[in-house]
SESE-167013 format. One record per residue: x, y, z of N, C-alpha, C in turn; residue in three letters. Coordinates in steps of 0.001 Angstrom, whole numbers, padded with zeros to 6 digits, always signed. Example, Ala and Ser with C-alpha at 12.3 -4.5 7.8 and 13.67 -1.06 7.14 Angstrom:
BEGIN
+013190-005690+007800+012300-004500+007800+013200-003300+007800ala;+012850-002250+007080+013670-001060+007140+012900+000030+007870ser;
***
This chain:
BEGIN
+008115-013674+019751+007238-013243+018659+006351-014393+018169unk;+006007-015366+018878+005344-016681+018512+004241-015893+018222unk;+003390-015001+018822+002237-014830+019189+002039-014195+017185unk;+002739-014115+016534+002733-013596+014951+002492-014680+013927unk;+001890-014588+013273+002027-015773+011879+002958-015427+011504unk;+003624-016978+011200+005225-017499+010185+005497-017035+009056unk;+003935-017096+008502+003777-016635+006649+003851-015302+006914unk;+003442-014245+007619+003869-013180+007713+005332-012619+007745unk;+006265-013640+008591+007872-013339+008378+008024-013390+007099unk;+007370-014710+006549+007851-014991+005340+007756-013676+004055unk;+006709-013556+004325+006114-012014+003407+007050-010805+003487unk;+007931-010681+004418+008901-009677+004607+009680-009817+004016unk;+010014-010948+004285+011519-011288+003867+011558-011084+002406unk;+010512-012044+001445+010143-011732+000514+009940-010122-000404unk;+009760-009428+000711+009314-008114+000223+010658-007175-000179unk;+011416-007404+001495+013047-007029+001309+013972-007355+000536unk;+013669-008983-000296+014498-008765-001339+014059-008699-002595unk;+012624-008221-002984+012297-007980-003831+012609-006121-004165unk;+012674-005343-002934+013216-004118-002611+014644-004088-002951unk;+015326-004939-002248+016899-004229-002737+017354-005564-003869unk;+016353-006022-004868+017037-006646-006206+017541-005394-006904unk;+018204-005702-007488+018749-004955-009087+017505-004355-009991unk;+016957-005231-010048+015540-005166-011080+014357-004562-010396unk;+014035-003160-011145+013352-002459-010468+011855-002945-010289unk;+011305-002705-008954+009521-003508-008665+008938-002218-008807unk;+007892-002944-009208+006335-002192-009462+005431-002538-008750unk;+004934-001954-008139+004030-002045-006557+002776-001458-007458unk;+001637-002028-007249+000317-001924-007520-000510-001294-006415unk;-001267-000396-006471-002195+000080-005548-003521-001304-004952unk;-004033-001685-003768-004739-002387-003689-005923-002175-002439unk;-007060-001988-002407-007790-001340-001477-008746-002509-001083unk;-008937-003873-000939-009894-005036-000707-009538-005934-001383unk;-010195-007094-000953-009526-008118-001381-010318-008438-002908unk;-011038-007637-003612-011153-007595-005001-009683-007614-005604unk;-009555-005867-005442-008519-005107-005868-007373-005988-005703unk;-007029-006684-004818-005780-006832-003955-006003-008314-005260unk;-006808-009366-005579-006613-010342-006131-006746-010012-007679unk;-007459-009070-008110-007353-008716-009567-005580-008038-009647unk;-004878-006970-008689-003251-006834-009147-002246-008032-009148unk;-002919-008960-008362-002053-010176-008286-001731-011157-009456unk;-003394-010767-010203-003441-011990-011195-002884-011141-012127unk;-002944-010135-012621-002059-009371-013372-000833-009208-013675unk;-000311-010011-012377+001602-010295-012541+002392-009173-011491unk;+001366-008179-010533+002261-007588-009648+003130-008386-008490unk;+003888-008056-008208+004567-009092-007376+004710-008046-006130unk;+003899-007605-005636+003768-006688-004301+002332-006119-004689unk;+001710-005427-003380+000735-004586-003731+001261-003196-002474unk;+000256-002147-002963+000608-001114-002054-000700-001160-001318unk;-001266-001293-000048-001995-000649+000684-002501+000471+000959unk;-002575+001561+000164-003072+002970-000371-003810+003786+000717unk;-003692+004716+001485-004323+005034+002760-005423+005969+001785unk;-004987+006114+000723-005815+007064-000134-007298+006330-000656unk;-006936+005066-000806-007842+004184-001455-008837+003561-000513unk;-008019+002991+000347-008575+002010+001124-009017+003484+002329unk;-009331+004858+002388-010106+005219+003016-011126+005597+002184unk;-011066+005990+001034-012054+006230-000328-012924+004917-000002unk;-012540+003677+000203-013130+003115-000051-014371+002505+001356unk;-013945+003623+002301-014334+003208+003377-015319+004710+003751unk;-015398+005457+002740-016204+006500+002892-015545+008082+003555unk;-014141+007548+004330-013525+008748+004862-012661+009396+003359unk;-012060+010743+004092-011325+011771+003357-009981+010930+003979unk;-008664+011460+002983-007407+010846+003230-006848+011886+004370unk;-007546+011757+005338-007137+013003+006474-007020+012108+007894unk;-006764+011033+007619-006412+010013+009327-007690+010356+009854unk;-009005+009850+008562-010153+010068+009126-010644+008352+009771unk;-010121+007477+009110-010021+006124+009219-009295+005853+010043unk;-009355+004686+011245-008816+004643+012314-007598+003606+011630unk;-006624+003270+012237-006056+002348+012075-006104+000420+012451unk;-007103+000221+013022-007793-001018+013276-008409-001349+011877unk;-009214-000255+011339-010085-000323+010030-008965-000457+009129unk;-007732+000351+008989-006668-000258+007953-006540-001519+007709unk;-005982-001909+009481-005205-003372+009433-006491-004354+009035unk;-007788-003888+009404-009050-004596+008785-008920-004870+007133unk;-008683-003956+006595-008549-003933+005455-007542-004465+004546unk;-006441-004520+005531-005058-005423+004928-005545-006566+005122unk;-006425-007237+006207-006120-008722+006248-007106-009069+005145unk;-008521-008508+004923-009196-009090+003649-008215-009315+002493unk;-007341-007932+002383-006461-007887+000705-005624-009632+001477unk;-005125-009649+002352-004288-010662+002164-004893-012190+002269unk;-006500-012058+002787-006946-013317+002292-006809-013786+000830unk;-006756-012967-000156-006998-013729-001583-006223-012656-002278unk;-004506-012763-001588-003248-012374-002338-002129-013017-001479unk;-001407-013568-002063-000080-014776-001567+000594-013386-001637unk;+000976-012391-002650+001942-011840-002822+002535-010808-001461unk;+003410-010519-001017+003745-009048+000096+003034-007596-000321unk;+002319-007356+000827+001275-006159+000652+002324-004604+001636unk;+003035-003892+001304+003584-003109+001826+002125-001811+001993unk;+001830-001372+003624+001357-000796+003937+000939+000380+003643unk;+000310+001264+003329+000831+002874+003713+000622+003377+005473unk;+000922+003212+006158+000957+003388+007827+000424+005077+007617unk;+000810+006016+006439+000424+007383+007311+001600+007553+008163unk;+001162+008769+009061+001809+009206+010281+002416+008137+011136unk;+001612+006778+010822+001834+006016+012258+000373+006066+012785unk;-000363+006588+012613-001527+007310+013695-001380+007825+015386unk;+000066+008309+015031+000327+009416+016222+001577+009139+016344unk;+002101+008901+017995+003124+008896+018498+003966+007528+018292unk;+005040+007433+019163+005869+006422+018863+004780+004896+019393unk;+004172+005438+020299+003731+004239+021454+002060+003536+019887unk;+001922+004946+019191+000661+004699+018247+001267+003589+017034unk;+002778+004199+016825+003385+003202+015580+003556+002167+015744unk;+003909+001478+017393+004631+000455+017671+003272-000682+017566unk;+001992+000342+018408+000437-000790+018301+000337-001319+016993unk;+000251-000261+015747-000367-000340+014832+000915-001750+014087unk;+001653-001147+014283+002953-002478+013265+002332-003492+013822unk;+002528-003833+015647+001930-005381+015482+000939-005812+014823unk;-000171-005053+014937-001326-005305+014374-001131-005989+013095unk;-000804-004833+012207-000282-005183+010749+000344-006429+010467unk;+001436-006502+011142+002176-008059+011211+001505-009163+011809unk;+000246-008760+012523-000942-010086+013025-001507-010104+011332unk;-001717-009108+010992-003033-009411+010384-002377-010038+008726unk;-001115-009743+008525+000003-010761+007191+000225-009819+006601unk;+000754-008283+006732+001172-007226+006212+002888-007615+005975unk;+003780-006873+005213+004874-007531+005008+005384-006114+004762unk;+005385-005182+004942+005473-003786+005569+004608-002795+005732unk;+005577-001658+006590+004924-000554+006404+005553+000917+006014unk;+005246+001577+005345+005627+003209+005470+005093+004200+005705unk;+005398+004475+006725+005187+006045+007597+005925+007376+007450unk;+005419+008316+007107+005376+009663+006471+005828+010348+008118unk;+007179+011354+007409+007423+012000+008689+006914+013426+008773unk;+005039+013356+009192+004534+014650+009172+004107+014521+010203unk;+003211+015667+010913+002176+015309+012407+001002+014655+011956unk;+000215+013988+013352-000712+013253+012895-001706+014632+013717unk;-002794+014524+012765-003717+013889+011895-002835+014908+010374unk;-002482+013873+009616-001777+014395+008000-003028+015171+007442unk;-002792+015153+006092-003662+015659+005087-003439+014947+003922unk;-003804+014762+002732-003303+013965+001833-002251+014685+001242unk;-001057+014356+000656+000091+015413+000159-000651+015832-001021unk;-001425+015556-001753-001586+016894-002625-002942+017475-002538unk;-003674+017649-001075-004489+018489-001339-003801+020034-000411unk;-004391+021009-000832-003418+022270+000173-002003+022339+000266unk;-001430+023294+000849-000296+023560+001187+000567+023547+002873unk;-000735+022766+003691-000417+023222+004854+000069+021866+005538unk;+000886+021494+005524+002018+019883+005614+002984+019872+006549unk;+002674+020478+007673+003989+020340+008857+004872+019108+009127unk;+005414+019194+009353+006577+018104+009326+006973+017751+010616unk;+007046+016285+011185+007575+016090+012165+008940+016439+012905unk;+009642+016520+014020+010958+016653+014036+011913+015280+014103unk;+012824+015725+013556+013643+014098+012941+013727+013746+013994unk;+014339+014033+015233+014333+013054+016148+013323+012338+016858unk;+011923+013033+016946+011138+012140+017039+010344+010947+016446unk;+010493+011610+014609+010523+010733+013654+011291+009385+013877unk;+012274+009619+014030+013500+008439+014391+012891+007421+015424unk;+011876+008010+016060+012004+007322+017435+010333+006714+017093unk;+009648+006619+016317+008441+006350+015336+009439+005059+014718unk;+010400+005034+013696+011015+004071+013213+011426+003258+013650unk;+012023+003602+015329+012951+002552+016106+011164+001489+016610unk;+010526+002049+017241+009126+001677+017916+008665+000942+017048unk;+008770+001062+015665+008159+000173+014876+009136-001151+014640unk;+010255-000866+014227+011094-002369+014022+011255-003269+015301unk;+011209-002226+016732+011462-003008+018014+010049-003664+018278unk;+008923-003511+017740+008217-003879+018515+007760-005152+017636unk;+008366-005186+015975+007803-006080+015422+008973-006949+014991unk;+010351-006975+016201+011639-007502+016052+012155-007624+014392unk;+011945-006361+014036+011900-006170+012584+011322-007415+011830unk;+010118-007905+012200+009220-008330+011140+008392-007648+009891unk;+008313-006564+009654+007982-005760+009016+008875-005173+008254unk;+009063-004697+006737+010051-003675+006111+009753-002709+006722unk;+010056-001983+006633+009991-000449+007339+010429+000611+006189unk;+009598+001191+005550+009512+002556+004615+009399+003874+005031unk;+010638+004828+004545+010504+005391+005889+010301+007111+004642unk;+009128+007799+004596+008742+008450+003707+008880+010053+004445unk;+009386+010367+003232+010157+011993+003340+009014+013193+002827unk;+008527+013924+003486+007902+015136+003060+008302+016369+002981unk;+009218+016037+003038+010059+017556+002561+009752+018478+001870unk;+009842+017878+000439+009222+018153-000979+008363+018951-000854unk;+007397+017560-000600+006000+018191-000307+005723+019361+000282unk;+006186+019889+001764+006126+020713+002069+007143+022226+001962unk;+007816+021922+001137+008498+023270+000527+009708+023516+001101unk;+010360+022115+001803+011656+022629+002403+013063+022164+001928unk;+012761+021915+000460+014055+021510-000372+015175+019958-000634unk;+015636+020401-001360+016553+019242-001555+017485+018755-000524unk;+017824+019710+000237+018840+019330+001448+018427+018707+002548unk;+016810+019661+002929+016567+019238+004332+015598+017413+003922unk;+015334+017873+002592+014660+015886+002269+016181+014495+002657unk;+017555+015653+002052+018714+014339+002257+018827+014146+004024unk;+018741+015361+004392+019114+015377+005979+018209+014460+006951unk;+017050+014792+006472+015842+013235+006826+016297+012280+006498unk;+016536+012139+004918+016649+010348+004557+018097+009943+005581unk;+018638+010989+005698+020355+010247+006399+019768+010140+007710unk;+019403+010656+008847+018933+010481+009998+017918+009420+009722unk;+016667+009045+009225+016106+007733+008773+016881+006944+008725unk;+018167+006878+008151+018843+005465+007704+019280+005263+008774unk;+019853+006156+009278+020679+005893+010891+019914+004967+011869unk;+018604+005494+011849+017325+004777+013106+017227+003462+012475unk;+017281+002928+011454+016406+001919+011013+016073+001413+010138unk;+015498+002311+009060+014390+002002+008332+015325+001252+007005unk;+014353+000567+006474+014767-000463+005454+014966+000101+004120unk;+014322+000843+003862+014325+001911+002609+013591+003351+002700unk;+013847+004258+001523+013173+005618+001657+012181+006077+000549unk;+011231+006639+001126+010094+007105+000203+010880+008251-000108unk;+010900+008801-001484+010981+010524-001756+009934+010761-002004unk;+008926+012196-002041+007759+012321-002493+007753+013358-003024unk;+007012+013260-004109+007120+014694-004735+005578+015164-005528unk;+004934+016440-005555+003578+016826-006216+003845+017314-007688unk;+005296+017711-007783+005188+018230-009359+005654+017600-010432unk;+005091+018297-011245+004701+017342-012653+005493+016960-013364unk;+007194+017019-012844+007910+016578-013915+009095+016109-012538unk;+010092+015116-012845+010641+014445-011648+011715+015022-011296unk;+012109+016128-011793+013674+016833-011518+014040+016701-010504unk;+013009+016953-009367+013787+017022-007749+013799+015692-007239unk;+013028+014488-007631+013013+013416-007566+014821+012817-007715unk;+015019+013284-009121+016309+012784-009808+017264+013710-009070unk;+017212+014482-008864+018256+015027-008032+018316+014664-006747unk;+017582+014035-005784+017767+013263-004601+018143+012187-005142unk;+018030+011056-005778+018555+010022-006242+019948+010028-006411unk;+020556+011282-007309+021830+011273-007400+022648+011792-006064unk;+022221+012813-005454+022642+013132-003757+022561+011573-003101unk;+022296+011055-003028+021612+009932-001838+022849+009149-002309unk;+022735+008920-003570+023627+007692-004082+023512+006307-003233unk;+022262+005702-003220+021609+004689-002965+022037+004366-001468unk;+022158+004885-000711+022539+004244+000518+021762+003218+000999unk;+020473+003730+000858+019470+002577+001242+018592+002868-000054unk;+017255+001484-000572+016568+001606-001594+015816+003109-001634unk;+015287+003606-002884+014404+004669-003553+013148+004144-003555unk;+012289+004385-003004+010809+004384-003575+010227+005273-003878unk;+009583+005400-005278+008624+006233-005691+007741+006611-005856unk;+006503+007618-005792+005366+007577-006433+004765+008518-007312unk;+005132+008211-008522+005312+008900-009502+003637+009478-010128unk;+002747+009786-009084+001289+009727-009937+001013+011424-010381unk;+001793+012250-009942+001850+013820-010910+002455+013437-011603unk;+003833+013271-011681+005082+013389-012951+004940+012196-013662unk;+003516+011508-013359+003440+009991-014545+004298+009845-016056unk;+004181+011273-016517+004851+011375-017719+006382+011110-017817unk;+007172+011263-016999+008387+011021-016456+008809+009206-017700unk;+009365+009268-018663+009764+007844-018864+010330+006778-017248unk;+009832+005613-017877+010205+004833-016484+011905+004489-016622unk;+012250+004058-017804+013887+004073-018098+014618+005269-017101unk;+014478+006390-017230+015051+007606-016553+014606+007157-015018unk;+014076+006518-014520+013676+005835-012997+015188+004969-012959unk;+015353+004190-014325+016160+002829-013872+017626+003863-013910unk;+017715+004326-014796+018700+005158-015215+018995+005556-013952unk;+018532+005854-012787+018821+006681-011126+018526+005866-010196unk;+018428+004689-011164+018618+003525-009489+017960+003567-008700unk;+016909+003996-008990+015356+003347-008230+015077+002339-007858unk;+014818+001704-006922+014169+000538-006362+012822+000248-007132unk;+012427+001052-006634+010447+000587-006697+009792+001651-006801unk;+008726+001324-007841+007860+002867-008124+006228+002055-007689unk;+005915+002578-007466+004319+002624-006380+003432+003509-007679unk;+002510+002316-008298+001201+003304-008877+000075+003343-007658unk;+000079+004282-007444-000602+004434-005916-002190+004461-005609unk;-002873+004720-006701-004374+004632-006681-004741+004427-007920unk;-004212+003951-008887-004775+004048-010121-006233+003003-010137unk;-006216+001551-009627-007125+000959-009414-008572+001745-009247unk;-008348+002253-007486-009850+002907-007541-010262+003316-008402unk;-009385+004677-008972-009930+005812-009842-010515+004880-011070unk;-009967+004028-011556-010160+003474-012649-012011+003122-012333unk;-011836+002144-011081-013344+001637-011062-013866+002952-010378unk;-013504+004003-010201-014330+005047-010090-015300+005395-011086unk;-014252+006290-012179-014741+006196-013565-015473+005241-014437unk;-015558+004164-014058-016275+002694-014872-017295+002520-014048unk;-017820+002569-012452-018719+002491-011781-019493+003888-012161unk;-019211+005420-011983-019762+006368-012573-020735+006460-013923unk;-019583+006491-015014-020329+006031-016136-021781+004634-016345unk;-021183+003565-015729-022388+002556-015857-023868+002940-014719unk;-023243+003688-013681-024674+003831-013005-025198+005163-013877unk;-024598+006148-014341-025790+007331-014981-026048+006651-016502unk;-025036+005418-016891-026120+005144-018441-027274+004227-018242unk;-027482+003180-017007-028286+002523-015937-029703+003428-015935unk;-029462+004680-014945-030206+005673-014656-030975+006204-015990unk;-029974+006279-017125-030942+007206-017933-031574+006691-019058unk;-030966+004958-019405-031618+004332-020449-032631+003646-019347unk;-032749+003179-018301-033818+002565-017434-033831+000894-018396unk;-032875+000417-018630-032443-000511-019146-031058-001421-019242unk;-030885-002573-018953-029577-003095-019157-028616-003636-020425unk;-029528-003462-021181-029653-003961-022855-028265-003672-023300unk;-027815-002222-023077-026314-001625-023290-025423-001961-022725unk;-025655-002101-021035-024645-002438-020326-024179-003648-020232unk;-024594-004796-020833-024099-005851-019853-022726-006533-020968unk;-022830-005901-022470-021924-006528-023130-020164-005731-022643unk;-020756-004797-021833-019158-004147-021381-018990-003898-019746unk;-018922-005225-019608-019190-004807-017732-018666-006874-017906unk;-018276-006669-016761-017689-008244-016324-019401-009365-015917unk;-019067-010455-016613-020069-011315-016750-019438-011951-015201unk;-021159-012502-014420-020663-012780-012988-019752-014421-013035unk;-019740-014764-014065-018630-015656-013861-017865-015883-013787unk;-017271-013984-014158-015556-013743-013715-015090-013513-012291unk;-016494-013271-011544-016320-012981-010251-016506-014971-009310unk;-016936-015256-010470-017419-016996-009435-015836-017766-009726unk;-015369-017129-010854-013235-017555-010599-012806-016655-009754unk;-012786-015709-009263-011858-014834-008998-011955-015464-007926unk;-013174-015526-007072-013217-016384-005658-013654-017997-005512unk;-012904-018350-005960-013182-020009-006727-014399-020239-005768unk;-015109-020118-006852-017184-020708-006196-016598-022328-006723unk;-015569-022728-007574-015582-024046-007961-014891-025013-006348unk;-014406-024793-005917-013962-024747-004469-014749-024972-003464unk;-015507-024244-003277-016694-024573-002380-017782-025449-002744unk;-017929-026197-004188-018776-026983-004947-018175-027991-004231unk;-016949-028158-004689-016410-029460-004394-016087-029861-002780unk;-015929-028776-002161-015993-029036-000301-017716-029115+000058unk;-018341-028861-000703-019890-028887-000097-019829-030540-000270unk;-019935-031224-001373-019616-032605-001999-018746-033364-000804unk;-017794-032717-000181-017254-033303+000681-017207-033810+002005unk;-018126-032872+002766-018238-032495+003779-019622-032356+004360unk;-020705-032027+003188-021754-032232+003595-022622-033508+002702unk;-021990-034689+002426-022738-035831+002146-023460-036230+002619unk;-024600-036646+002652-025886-036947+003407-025321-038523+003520unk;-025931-038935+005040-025277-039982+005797-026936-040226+006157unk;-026632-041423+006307-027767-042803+006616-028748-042221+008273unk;-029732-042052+008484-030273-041967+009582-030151-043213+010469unk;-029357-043368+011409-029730-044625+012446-031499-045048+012670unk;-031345-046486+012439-032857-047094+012413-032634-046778+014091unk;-034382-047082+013883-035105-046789+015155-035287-048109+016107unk;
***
């Protein structure tokens, strides 16, 4: 595995025991290396890789309209200007076992420190648009999980995400996944759920009785207190896109008040002055290497 960056092991390792501490993590959504360095400075100590975001942000629908090269493109910017472990969203995998095993190396070239893959067919849909969410079969699922840890000699966490829920097939057949998941591999389990309050969430938590970590993503049932998370022994809850949407809404608003005052007079006292952007990517940094490196040196006489 020489052919991998070191700091990338390191990022795993890091990630795995920030996953199975006691003390529950909060995973930040992160779609570029804006996003990815504004959750960092904020105090997240992980980010999520959002297939939702980071294709929003790439112009596709969350439908495995974005290839997976363009992901791992997108992880390595977030991980230029974030130290912290960036856990993936992989999707499907983008296909078969032979599609999961490409894409992990990749990920682990490019300083990803996991991934989680959803056991549905590829090309997915996003889980909450429609109702039409087929589900992979566990044993081939299994064999998606093994392809991914073998090929990245488990350099990667491995998240191994349940659609059960999602697709309407209950509390039992979501445990019967997570137990066949644990069997293959995977490092921890996504539960997922669309409705608005966490009951079926909390009732897999107590079935499971932690065999391996809980991850969550609580962005319907937000209302859910987070205590009642710790209370069921949750690992890690994933705010999964809140970022974009946020600069959705704040980019929206400033271009139609732009558009309709035909003036900046309003905008500029509530909008980031560009000197928050000349720290964020230390422009002071490159002052001082220009000073360094490009000193003007003596012309040899003639």
């Amino acid at each position: 595995m020489k052919q991998y960056d070191e700091l990338a092991f390191a990022a795993s390792e890091v990630l795995r025991t920030l996953i199975n501490d006691p003390e529950m993590l909060f995973v930040a959504e992160a779609h570029d290396a804006l996003s990815a360095a504004l959750a960092e400075r904020a105090g997240f100590k992980a980010l999520w890789a959002s297939g939702l975001t980071i294709s929003t942000s790439l112009g596709y629908r969350d439908a495995n309209e974005a290839s997976w090269t363009e992901v791992a493109d997108a992880v390595e910017r977030m991980r230029s200007r974030a130290v912290v472990p960036i856990l993936v969203d992989g999707d499907t995998g983008f296909g078969n076992f032979n599609n999961v095993r490409l894409f992990s190396k990749r990920l682990l070239a490019r300083g990803a420190a996991g991934i989680c893959i959803e056991d549905k067919l590829f090309p997915k849909m996003n889980s909450f648009v429609g109702d039409n969410h087929p589900l992979a079969e566990i044993d081939e699922f299994c064999g998606r999980i093994k392809a991914s840890k073998d090929a990245t000699a488990g350099g990667l966490v491995l998240v191994a995400r349940i659609e059960a829920l999602i697709a309407g097939h209950g509390l039992q057949e979501a445990l019967r996944r997570a137990h066949a998941y644990a069997d293959a591999g995977a490092d921890a389990i996504l539960i997922h759920s669309r409705k608005s309050e966490a009951t079926e969430i909390l009732s897999f938590t107590s079935e499971w009785n932690n065999r391996l970590p809980v991850v969550i993503v609580p962005t319907k049932y937000y209302a859910t207190p987070t205590e009642k998370f710790r209370q069921a022994g949750i690992s890690t809850v994933i705010w999964a896109n809140h970022g974009l949407r946020a600069s959705l809404a704040a980019m929206e608003n400033v271009y139609r008040q732009i558009h309709k005052e035909q003036s900046l007079l309003t905008i500029e006292p509530g909008v980031a002055g560009l000197e928050k952007i000349f720290e964020i990517f230390d422009y002071g940094e490159l002052d001082i290497a220009e000073r360094r490196y490009l000193q003007a040196t003596p012309m040899a006489a003639e």
